[in-house]
ROSE-4610 file (N, C-alpha, C; in Angstrom, 1 decimal, always signed):
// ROSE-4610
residu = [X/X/X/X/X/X/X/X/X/X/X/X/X/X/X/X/X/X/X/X/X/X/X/X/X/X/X/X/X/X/X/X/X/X/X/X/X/X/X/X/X/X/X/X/X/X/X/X/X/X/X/X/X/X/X/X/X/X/X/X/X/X/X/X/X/X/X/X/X/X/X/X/X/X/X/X/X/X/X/X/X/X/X/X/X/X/X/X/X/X/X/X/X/X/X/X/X/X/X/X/X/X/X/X/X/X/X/X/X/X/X/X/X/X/X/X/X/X/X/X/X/X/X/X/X/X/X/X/X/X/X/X/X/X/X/X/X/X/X/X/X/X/X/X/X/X/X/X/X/X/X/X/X/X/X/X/X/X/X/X/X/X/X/X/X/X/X/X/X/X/X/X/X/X/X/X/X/X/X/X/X/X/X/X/X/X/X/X/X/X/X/X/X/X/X/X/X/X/X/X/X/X/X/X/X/X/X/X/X/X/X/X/X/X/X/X/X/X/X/X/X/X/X/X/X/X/X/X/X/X/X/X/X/X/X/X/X/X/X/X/X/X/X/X/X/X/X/X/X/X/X/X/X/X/X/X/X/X/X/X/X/X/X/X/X/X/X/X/X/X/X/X/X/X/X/X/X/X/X/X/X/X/X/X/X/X/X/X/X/X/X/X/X/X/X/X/X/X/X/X/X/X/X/X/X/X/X/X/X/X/X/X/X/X/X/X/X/X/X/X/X/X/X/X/X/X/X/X/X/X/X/X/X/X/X/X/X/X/X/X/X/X/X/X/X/X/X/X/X/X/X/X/X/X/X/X/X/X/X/X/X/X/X/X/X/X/X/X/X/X/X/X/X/X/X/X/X/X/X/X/X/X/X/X/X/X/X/X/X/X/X/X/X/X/X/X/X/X/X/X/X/X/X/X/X/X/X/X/X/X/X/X/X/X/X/X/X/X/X/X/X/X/X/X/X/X/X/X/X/X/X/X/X/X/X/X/X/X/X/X/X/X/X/X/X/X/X/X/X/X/X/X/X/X/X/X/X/X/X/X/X/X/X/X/X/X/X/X/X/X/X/X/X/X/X/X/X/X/X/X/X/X/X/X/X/X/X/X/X/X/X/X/X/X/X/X/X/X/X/X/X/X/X/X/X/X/X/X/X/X/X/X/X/X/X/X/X/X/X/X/X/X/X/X/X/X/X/X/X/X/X/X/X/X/X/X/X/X/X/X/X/X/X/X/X/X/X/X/X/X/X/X/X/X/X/X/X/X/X/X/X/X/X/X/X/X/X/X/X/X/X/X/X/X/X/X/X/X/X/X/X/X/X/X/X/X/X/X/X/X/X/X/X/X/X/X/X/X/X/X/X/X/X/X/X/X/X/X/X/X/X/X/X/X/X/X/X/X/X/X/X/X/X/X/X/X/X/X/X/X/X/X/X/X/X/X/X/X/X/X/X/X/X/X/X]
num = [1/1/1/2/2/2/3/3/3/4/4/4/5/5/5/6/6/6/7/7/7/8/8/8/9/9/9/10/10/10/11/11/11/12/12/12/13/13/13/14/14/14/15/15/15/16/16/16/17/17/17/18/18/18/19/19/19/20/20/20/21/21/21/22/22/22/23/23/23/24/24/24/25/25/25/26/26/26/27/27/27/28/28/28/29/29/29/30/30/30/31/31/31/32/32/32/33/33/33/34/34/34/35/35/35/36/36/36/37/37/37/38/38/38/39/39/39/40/40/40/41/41/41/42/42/42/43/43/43/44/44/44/45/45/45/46/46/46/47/47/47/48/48/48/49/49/49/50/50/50/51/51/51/52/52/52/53/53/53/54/54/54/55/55/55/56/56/56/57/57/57/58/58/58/59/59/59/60/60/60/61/61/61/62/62/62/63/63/63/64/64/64/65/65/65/66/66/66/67/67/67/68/68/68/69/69/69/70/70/70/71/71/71/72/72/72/73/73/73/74/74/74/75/75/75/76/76/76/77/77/77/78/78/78/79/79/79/80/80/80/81/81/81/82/82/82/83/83/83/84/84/84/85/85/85/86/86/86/87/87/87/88/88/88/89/89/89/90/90/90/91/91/91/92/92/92/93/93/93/94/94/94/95/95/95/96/96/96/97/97/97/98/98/98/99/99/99/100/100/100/101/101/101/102/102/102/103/103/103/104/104/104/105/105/105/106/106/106/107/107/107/108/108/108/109/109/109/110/110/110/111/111/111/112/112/112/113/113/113/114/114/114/115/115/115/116/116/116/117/117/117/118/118/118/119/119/119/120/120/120/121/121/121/122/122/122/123/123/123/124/124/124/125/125/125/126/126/126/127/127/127/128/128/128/129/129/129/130/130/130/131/131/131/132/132/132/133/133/133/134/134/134/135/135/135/136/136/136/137/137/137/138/138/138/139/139/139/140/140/140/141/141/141/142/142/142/143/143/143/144/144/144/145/145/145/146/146/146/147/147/147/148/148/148/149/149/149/150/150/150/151/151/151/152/152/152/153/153/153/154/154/154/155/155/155/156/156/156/157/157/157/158/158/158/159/159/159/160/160/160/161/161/161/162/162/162/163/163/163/164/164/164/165/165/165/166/166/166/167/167/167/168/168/168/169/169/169/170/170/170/171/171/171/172/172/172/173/173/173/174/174/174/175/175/175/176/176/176/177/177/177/178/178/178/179/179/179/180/180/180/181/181/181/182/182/182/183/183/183/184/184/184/185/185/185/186/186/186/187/187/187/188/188/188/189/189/189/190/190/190/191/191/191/192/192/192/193/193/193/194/194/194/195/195/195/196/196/196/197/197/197/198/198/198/199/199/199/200/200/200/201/201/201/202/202/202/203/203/203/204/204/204/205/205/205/206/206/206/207/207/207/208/208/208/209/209/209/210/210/210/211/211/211/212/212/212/213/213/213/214/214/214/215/215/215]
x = [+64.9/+63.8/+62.5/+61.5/+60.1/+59.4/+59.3/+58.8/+56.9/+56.4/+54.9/+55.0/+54.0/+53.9/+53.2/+53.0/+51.7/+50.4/+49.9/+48.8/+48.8/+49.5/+49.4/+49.6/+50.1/+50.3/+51.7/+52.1/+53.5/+54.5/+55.2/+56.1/+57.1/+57.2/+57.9/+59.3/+60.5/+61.7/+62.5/+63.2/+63.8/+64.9/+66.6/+67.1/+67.4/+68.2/+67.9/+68.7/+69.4/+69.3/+68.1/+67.6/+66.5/+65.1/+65.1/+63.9/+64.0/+65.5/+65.6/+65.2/+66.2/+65.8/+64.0/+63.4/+61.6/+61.0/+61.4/+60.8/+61.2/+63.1/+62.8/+62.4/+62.2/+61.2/+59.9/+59.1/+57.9/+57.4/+58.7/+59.0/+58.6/+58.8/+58.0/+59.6/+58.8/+60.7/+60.3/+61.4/+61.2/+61.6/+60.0/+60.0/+60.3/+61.1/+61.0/+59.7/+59.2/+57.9/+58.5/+58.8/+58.9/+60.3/+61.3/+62.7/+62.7/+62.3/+62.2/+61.6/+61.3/+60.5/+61.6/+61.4/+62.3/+61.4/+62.0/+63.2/+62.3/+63.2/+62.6/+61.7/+60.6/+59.6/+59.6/+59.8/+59.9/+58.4/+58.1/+57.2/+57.4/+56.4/+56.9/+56.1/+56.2/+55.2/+56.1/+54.7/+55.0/+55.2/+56.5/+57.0/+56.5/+55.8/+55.3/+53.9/+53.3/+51.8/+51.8/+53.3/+53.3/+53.0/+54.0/+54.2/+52.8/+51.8/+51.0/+50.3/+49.9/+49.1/+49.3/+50.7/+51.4/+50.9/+51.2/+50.5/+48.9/+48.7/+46.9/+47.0/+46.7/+46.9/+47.4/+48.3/+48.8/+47.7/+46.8/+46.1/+44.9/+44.4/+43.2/+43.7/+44.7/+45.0/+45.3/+45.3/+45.6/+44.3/+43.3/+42.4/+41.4/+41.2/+41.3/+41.5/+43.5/+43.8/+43.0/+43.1/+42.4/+41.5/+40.2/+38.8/+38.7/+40.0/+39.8/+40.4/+41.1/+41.2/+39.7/+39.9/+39.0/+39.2/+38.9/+39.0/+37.7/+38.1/+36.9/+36.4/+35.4/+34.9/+34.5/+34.7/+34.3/+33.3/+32.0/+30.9/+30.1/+29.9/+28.8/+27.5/+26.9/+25.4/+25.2/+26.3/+26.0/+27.0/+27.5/+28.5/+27.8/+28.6/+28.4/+28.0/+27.0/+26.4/+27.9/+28.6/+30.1/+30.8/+31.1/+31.9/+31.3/+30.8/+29.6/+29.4/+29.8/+29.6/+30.8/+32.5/+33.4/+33.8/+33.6/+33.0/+32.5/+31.4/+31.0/+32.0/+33.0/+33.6/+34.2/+34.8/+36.3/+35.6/+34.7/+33.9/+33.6/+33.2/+33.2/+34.4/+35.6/+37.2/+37.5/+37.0/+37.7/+37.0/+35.2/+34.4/+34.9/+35.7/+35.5/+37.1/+37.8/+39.2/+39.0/+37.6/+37.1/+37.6/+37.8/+37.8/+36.9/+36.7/+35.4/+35.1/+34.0/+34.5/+33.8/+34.0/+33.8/+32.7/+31.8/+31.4/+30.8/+31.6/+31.5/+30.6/+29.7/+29.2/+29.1/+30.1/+30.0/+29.5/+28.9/+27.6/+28.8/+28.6/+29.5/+28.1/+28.5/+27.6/+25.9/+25.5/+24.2/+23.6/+24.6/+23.8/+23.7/+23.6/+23.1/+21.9/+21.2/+19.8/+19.5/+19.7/+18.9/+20.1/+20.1/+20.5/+19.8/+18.5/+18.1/+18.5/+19.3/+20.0/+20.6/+21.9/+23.1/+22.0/+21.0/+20.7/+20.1/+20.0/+19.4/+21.0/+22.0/+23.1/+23.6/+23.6/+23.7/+23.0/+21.7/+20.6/+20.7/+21.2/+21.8/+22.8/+23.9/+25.3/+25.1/+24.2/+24.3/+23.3/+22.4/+21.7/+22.3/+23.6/+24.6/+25.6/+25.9/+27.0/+26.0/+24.9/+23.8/+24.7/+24.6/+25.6/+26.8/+27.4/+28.4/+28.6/+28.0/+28.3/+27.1/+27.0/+25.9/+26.0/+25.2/+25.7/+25.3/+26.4/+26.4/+25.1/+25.2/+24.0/+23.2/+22.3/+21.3/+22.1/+22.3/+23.4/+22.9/+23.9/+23.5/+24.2/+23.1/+23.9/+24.6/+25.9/+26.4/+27.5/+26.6/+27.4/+26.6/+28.1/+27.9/+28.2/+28.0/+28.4/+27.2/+27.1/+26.4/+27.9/+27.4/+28.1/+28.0/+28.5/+27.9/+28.9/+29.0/+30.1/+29.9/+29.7/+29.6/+30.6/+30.3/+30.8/+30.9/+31.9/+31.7/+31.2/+29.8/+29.6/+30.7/+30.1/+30.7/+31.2/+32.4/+32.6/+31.4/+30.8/+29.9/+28.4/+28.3/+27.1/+27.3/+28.5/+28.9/+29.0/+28.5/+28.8/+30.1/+30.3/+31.8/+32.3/+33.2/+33.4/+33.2/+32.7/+31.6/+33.1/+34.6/+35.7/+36.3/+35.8/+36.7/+35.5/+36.6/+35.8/+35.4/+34.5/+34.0/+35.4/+35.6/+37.0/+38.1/+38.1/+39.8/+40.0/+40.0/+40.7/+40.1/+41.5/+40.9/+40.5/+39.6/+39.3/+40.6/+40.0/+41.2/+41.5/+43.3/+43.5/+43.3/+42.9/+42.5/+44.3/+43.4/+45.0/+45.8/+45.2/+45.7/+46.9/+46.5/+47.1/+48.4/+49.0/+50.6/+51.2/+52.3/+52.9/+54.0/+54.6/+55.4/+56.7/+57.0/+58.1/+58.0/+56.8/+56.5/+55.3/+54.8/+54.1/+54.5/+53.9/+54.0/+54.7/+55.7/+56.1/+54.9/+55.1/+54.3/+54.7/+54.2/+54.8/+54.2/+54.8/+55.0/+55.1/+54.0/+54.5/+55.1/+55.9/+56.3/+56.6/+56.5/+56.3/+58.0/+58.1/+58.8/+59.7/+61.1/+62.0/+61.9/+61.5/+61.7/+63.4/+63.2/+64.9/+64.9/+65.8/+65.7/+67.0/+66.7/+67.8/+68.9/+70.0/+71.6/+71.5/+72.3/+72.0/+73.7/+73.3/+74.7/+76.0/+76.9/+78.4/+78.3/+77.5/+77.8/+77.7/+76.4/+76.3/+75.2/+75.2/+73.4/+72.5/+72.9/+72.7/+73.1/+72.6/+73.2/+72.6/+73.9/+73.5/+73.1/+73.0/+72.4/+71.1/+70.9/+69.5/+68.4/+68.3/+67.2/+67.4/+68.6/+69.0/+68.4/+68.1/+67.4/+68.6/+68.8/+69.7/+69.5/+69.6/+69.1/+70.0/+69.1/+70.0/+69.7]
y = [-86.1/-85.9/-85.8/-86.3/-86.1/-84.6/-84.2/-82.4/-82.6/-81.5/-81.3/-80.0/-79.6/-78.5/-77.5/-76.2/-75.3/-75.6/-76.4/-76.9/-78.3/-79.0/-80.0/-81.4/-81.0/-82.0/-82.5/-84.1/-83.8/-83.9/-83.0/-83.1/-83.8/-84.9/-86.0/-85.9/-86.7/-86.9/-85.9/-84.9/-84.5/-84.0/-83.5/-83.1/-81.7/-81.9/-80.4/-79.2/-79.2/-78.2/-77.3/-78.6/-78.4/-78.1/-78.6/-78.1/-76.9/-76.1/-75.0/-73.8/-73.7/-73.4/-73.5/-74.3/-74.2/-73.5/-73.8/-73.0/-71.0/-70.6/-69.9/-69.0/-69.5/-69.4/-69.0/-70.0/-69.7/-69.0/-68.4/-67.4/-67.7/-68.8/-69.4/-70.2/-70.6/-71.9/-73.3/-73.9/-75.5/-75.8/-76.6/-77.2/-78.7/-79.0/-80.6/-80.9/-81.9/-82.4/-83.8/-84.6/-85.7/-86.2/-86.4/-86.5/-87.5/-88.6/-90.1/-91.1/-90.5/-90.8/-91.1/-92.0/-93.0/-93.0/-91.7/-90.6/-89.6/-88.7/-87.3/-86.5/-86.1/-85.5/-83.7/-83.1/-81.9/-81.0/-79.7/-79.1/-77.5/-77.0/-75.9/-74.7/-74.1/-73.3/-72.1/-71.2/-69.7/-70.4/-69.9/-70.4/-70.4/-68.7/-67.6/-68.8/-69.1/-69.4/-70.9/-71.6/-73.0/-72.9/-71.8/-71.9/-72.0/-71.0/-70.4/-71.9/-72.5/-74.0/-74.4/-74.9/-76.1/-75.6/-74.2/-73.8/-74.1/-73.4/-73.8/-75.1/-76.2/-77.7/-78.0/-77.8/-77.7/-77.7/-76.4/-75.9/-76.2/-76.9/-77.7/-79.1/-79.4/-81.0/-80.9/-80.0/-79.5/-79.8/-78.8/-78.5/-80.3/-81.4/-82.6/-83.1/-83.1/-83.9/-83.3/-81.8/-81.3/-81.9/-82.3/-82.9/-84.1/-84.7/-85.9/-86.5/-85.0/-85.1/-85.6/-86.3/-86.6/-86.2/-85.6/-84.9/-85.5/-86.2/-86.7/-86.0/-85.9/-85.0/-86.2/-85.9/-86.9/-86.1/-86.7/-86.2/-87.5/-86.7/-87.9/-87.5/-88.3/-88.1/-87.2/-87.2/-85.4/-84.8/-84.2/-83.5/-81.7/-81.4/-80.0/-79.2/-77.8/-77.5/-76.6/-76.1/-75.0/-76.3/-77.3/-78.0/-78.0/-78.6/-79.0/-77.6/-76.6/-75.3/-75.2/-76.1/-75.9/-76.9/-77.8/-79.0/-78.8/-77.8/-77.3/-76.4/-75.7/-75.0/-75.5/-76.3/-77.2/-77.4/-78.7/-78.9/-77.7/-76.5/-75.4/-75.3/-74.9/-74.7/-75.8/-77.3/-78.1/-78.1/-77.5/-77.2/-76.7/-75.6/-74.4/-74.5/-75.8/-75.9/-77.6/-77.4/-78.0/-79.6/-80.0/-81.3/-81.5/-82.9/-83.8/-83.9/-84.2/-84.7/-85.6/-86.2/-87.4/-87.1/-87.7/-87.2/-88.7/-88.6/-90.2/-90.0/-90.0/-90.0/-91.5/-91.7/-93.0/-93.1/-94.4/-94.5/-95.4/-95.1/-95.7/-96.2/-97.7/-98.1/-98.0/-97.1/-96.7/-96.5/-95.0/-94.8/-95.7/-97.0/-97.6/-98.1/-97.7/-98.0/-96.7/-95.8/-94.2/-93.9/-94.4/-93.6/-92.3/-92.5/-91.3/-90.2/-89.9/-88.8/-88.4/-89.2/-89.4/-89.0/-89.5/-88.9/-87.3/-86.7/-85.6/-85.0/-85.1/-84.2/-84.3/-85.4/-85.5/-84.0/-84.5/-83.2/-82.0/-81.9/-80.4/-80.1/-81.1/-81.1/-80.4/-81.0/-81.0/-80.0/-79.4/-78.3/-76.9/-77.1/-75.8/-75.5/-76.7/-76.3/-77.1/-76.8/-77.0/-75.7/-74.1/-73.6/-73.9/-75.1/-75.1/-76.9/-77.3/-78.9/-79.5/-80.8/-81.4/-83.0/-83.8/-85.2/-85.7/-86.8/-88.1/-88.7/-89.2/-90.3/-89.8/-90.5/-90.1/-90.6/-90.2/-90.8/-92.2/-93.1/-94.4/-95.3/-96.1/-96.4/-97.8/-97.9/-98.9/-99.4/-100.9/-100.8/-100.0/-99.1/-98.6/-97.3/-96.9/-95.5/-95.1/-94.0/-93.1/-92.6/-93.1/-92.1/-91.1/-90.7/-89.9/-89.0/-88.8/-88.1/-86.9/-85.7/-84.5/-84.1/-84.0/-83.1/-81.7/-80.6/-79.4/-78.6/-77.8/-77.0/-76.8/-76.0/-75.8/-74.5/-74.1/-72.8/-71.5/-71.5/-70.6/-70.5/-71.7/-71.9/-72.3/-72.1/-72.0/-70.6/-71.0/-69.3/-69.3/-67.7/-67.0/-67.8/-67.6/-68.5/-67.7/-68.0/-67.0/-66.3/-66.5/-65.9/-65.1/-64.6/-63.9/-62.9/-61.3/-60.6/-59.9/-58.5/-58.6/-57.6/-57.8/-56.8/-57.1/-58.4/-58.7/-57.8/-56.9/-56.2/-56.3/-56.7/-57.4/-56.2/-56.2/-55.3/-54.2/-53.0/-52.1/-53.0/-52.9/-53.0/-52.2/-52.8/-52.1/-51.2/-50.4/-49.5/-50.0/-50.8/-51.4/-52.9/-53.1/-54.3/-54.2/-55.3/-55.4/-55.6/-54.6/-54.6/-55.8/-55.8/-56.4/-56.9/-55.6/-55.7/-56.1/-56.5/-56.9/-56.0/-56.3/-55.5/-53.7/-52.7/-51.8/-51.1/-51.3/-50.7/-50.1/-50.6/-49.8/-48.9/-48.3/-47.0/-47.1/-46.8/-47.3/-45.8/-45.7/-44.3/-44.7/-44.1/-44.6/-43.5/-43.4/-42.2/-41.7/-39.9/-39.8/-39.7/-39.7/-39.6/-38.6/-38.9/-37.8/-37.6/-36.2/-36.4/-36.3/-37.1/-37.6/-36.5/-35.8/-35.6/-36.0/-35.6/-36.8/-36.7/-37.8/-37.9/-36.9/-36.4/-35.9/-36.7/-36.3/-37.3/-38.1/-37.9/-38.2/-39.5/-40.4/-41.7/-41.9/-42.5/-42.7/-43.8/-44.6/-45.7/-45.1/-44.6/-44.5/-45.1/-46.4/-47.3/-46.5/-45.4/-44.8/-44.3/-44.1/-43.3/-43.6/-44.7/-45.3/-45.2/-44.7/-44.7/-43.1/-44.0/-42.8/-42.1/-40.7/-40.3/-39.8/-40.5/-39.9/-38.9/-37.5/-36.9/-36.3]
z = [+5.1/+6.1/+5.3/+6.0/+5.5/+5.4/+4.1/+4.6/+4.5/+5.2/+5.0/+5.0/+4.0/+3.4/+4.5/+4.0/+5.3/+5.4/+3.9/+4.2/+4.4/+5.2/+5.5/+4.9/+3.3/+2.6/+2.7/+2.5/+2.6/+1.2/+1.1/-0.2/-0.5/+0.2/+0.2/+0.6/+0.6/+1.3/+0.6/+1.7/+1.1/+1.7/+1.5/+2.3/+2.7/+3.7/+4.7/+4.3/+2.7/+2.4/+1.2/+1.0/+0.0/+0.8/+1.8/+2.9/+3.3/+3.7/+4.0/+3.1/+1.9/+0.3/+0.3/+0.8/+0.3/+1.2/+2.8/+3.5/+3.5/+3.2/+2.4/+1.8/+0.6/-0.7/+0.4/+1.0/+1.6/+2.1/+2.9/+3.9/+4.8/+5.5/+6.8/+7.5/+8.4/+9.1/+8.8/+9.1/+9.1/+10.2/+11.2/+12.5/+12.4/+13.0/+13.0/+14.3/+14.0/+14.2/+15.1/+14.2/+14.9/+14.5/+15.9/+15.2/+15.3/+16.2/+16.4/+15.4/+14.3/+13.1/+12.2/+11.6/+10.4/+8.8/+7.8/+8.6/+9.2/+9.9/+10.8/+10.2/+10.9/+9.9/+10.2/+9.5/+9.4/+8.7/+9.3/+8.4/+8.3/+7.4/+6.7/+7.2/+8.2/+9.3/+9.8/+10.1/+10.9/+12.4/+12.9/+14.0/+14.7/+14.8/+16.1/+16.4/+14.9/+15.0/+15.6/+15.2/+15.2/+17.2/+18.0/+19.3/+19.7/+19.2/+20.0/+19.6/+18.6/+18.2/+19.7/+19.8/+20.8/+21.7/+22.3/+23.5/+23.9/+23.0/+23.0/+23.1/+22.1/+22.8/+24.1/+24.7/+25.8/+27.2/+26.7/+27.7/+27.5/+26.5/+26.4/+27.2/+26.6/+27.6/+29.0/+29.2/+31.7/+31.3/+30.7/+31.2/+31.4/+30.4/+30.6/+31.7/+31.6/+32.6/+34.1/+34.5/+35.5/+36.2/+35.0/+35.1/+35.5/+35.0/+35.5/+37.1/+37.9/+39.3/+40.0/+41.0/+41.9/+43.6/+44.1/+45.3/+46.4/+46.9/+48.3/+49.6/+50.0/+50.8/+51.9/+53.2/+53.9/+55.2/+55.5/+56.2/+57.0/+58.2/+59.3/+59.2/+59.8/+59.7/+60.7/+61.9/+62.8/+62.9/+61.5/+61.4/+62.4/+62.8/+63.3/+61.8/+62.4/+61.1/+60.1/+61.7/+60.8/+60.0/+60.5/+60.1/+58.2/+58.4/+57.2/+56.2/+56.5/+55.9/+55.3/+56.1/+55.3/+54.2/+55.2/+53.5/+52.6/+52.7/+51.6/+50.8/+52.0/+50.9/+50.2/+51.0/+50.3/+48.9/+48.8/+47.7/+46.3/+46.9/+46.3/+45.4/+46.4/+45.5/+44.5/+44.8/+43.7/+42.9/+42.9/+41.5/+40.5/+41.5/+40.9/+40.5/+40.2/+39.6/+38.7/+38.3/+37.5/+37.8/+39.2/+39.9/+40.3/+40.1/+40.4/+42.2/+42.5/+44.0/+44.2/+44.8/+45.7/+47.1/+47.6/+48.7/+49.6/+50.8/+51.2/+53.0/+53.0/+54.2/+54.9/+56.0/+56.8/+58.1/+58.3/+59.6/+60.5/+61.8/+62.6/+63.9/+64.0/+65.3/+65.1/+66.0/+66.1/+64.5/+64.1/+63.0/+62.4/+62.1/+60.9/+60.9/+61.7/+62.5/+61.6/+61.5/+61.1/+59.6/+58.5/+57.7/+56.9/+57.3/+56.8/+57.1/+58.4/+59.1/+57.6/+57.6/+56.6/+55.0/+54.7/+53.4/+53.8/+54.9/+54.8/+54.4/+55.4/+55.6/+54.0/+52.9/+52.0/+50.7/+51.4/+50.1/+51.2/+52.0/+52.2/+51.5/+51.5/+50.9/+49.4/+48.9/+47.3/+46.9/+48.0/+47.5/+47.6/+48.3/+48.5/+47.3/+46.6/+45.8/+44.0/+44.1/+42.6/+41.8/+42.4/+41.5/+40.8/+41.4/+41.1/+40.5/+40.8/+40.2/+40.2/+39.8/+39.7/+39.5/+40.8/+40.9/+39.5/+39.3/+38.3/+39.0/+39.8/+39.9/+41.3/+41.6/+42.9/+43.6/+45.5/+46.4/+46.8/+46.2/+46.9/+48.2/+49.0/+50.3/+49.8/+50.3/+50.0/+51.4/+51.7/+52.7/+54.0/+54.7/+55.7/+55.5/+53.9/+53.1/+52.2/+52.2/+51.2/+50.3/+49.1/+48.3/+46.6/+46.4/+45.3/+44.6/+43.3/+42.7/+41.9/+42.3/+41.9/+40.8/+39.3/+38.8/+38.5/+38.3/+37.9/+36.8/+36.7/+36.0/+35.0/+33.5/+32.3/+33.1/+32.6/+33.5/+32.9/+31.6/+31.0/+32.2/+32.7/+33.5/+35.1/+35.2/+36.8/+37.2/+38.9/+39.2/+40.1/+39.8/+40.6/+41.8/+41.5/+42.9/+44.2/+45.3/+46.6/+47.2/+47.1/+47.6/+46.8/+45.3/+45.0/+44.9/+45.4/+45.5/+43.7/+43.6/+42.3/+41.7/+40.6/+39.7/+39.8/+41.6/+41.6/+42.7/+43.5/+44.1/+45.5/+46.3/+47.7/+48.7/+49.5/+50.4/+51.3/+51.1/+51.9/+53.7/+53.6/+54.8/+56.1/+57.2/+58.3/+58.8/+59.3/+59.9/+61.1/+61.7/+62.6/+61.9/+60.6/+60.2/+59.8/+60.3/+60.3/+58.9/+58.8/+57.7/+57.7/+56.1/+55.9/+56.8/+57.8/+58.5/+59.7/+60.5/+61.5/+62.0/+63.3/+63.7/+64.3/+63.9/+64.6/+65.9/+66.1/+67.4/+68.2/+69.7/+70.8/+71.4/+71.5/+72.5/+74.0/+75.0/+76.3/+77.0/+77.8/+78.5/+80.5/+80.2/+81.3/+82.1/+83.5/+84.3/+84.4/+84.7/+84.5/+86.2/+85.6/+86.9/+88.2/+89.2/+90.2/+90.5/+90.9/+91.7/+92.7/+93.9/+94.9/+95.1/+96.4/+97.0/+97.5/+97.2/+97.5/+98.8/+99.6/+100.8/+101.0/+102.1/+102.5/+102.8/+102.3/+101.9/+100.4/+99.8/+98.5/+97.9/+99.1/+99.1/+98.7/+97.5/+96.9/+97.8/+97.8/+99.4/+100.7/+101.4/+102.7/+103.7/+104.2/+105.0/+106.6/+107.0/+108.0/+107.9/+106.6/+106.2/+107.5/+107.3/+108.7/+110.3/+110.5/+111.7/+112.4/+113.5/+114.3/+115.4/+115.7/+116.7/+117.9/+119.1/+120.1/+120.8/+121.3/+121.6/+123.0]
C-alpha cells in the first residue's frame, strides 16, 4: 500500500505490517484513504482529528450544494395584499436556508396592456425581503413574465429570521391549550333528579294515570 505521512508527504509503498509498526511508533492510526487506488492509499493520522476534518468538509459541501437549490415564487400583477405577504414569507424561509429563489410574475389577457402593475408588485416584492437577499440582476420582462433571481445574504449580514423568537424559547402556552392527550374533558352540569312519586300498585307507567273517575 501507498503510505503518507502526518505531514502529508508520502513515504512510499509499503506493506501493512510495516505501516502498522510506523503509525505505531507515531502514535497515531493508519486510515486507508483511497482503497480503489492501485495500490490502496493509506495515511498516518489522529483518527479523532481525521473524523472531525471529514465532517467539517462534509458540511461546507451541504452548505454549497444547499446554495445551489433554486425555489420559485410565483405572483400576479393583482395578487391580494395577504396573499403577497405570504409569498413574501415563503421567500423569507428559503433565504433564510440559504436557497436561491426564483420570482416569476405572469400577465394573463388584459394585463399585458399594463405591466407596470406587475413591476410595482415586483419592487414591493423585493423591498421586503432586502434584509434578507438581494436580486442578481434588475427584474426583466420577458415575454408575458417578469422575472428575477434573488440571492441569500452572507449569513454574518442577514437578519434573524422574523419567526424565530429571541433565545429560542417559544411563547408560554395558553391554559386553555390542548395537551398532548387530547383536549380537556368538559364538564356538563346537568340538572338533578326529582323523585316522582310511585304510582300506587307498584307501576312506574301507569296505564290509568290519565283516567278520569266519575262518581
Amino acid at each position: 500500500m501507498r503510505v503518507i505521512g502526518t505531514d502529508g508527504k508520502q513515504l512510499g509503498i509499503l506493506s501493512l505490517g510495516d505501516a502498522l509498526t510506523m503509525a505505531r511508533t507515531s502514535g497515531v492510526d493508519l486510515v486507508e484513504i483511497a482503497p480503489n487506488a492501485t495500490p490502496p492509499v493509506c495515511r498516518l493520522v489522529d483518527f479523532g482529528k481525521f473524523r472531525y476534518e471529514q465532517a467539517k468538509r462534509d458540511k461546507e459541501s451541504k452548505k454549497h450544494q444547499h446554495a445551489n437549490k433554486v425555489k420559485e415564487v410565483q405572483l400576479s400583477p393583482k395578487i391580494d395584499p395577504h396573499d403577497l405577504g405570504v409569498k413574501i414569507g415563503h421567500a423569507i424561509d428559503f433565504l433564510c436556508e440559504d436557497m436561491k429563489v426564483k420570482v416569476t410574475l405572469k400577465f394573463r389577457g388584459r394585463e399585458n396592456a399594463h405591466t407596470e402593475f406587475g413591476f410595482q408588485v415586483i419592487e414591493r416584492f423585493l423591498n421586503e425581503i432586502v434584509p434578507y437577499g438581494h436580486p442578481d440582476f434588475e427584474p426583466k420582462l420577458n415575454g408575458r413574465a417578469i422575472n428575477v433571481m434573488i440571492s441569500p445574504l452572507p449569513r454574518n449580514k442577514r437578519a434573524k429570521h422574523p419567526g424565530h423568537a429571541e433565545g429560542g424559547v417559544p411563547p408560554p402556552a395558553s391554559p386553555k391549550a390542548e395537551t398532548n392527550n387530547g383536549p380537556s374533558p368538559v364538564h356538563v352540569e346537568r340538572p338533578a333528579k326529582t323523585e316522582e312519586a310511585q304510582p300506587v300498585g307498584g307501576f312506574s307507567n301507569n296505564p290509568f294515570a290519565q283516567l278520569e273517575v266519575k262518581r
